[in-house]
C-alpha positions in Angstrom: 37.7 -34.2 102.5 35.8 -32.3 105.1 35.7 -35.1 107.6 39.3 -35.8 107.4 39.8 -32.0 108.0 37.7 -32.5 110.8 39.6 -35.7 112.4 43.3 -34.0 111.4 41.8 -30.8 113.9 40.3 -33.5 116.8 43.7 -35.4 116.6 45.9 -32.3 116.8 43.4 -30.9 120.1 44.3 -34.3 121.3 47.9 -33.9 121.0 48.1 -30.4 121.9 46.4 -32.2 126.0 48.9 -34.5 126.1 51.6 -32.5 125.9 49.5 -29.7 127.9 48.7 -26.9 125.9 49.5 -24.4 128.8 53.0 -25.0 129.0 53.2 -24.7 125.2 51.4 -21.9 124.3 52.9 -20.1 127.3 54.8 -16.7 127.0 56.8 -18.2 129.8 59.8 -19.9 129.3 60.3 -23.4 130.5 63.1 -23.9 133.5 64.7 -26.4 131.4 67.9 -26.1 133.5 67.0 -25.4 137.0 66.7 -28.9 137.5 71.0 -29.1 135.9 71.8 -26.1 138.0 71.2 -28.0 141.2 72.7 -31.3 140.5 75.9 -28.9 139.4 75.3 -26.9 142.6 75.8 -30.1 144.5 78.4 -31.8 142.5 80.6 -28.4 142.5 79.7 -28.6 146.4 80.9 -32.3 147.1 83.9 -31.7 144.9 85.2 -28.8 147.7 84.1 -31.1 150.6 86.2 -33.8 149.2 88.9 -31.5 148.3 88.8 -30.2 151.7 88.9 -33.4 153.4 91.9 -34.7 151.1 94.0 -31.8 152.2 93.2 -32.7 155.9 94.4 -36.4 155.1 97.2 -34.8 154.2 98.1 -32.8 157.5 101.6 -33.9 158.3 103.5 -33.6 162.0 100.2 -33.8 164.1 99.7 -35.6 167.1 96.3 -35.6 166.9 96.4 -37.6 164.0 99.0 -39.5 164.6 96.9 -40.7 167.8 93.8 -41.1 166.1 92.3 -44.0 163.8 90.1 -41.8 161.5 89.4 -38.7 160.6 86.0 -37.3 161.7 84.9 -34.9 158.9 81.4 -34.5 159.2 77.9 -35.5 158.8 74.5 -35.1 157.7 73.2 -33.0 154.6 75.8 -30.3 152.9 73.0 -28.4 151.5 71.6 -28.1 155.0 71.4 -24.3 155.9 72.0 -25.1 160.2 74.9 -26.6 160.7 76.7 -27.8 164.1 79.9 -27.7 165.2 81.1 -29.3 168.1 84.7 -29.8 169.8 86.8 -32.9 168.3 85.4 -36.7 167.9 85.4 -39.3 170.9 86.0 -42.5 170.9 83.0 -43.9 169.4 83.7 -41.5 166.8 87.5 -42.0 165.9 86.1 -45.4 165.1 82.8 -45.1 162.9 84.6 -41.9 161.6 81.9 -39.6 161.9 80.7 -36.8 164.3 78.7 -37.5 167.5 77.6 -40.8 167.4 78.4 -41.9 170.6 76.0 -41.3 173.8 77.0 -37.4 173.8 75.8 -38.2 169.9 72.6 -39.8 170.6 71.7 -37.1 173.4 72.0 -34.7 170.0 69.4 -36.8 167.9 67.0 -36.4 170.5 67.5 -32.0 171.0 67.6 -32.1 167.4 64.4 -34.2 167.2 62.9 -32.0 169.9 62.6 -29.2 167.3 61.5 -31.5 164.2 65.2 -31.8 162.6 67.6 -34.5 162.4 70.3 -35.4 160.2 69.1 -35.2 157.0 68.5 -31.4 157.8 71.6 -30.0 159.4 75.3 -30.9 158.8 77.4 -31.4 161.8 81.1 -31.3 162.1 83.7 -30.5 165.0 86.8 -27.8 165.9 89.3 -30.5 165.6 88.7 -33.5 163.2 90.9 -36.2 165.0 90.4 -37.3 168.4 92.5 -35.5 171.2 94.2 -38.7 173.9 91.7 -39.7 176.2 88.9 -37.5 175.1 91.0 -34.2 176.7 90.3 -30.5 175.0 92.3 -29.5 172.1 95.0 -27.2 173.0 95.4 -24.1 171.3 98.2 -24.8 169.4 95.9 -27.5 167.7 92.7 -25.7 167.8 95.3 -22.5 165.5 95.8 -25.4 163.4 92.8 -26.6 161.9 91.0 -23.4 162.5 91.8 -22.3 158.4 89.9 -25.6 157.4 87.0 -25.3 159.8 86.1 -21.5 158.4 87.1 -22.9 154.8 84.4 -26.3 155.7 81.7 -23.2 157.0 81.9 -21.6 154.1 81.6 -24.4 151.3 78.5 -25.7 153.1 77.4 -21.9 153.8 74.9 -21.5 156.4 72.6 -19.5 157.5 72.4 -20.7 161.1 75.7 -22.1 162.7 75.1 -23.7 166.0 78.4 -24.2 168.3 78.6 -26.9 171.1 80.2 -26.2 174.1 83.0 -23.4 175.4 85.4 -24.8 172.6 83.3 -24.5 169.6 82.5 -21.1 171.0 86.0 -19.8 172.0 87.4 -20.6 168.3 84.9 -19.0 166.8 84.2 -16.1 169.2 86.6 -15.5 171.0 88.2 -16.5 174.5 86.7 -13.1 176.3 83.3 -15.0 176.1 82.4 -18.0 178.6 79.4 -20.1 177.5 77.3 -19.8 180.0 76.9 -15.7 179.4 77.3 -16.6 175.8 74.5 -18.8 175.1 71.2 -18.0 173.6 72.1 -15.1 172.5 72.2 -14.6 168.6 75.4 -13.0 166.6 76.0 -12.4 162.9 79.6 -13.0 162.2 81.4 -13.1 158.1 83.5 -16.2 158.5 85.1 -15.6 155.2 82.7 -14.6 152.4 80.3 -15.7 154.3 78.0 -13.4 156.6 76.1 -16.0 159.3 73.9 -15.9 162.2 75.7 -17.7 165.4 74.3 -19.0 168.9 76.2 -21.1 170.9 74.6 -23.7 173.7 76.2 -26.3 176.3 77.9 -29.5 174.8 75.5 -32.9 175.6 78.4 -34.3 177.0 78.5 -31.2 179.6 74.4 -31.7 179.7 74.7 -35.8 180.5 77.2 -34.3 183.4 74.8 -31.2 184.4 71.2 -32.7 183.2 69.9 -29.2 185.4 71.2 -27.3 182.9 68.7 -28.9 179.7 66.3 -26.6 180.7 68.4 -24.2 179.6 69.3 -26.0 176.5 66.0 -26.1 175.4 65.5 -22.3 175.7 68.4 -22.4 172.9 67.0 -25.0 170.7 63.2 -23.4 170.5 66.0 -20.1 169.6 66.8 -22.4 166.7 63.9 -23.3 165.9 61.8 -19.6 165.9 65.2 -17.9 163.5 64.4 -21.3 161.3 61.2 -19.9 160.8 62.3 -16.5 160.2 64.6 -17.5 158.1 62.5 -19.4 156.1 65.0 -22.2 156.4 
């Protein structure tokens, strides 16, 4: 009897290590559904994006689109907390359908990499999401336009650090008083909705493939990006 007390109690200890004892005997509750929350998060997340997108598909009575082949949403990872906005898609991109992926595009992977990011770190979308004729700058009737979904696509992927490329991104979001070249590296918090962000803007790699002098001060901006990263804790 005693010995198969004494195997019942060595069986139950080796249960009880299996299962580890800590958690179980813990006055701390197990985050059961932290890992649910997150996938909801996301899901709740994509459904807006998606949402956002169909509405844009639906735009009627634009030349823009009318002109283009695709629409150029964005790119890279929604729960990223930096995201980039640029000006409206070139050709390379009204055909892939996605956001700087021509040379101006490639110039961006390597800033980006420059500062230990890429892609899979920061979400990157434009001012106008269908290509303008011959690569020209929106006009201001069309930048009005789309300017409710670009706030309403800021605030869905809610950042913490919102980077804008070039005069145009800067302007739309700024405002027209401001020219880029005073403008950049110099940080702003700005509510874009019911969001409450920090902005700097920089030069556009197409303007820096144009004016390669000016990547010196370029980088200045993006070691900016990096050091309020860090702050961040992003």
């Amino acid at each position: 009897m005693k010995t198969n007390l004494n195997q019942k109690l060595i069986d139950l200890v080796e249960h009880y290590n299996l299962l580890n004892a800590n958690y179980l005997l813990s006055n701390i509750p197990l985050k059961r559904t932290m890992k649910t929350s997150l996938n909801n998060s996301n899901k709740n997340k994509q459904e807006k994006l998606n949402k956002l997108k169909k509405n844009m598909q639906l735009i009627s009575n634009c030349d823009l689109k009318k002109n283009a082949t695709n629409l150029v949403f964005g790119d890279g990872n929604i729960n990223s907390k930096i995201m980039i906005i640029g000006e409206g898609p070139g050709a390379q991109e009204d055909i892939e359908g996605k956001p700087f992926v021509g040379r101006a595009g490639k110039l961006l992977d390597k800033m980006l990499a420059s500062i230990q990011l890429d892609r899979t770190k920061v979400y990157i979308s434009n001012v106008v999401n269908y290509r303008p004729p011959a690569n020209r700058a929106p006009s201001e009737t069309e930048i009005k336009r789309y300017l409710p979904y670009l706030k309403k696509h800021i605030e869905i992927i809610s950042p913490k650090i919102v980077v804008l490329l070039g005069k145009t991104a800067l302007n739309t979001l700024i405002g027209n008083e401001v020219v880029i070249s005073k403008a950049r590296g110099k940080w702003i918090q700005k509510e874009i909705g019911t969001l409450k962000t920090w902005i700097i803007a920089s030069f556009h790699p197409a303007f820096l493939m144009r004016q390669p002098e000016q990547k010196k001060l370029a980088w200045i901006d993006l070691k900016m990006i990096r050091d309020k990263s860090k702050t961040l804790k992003i």
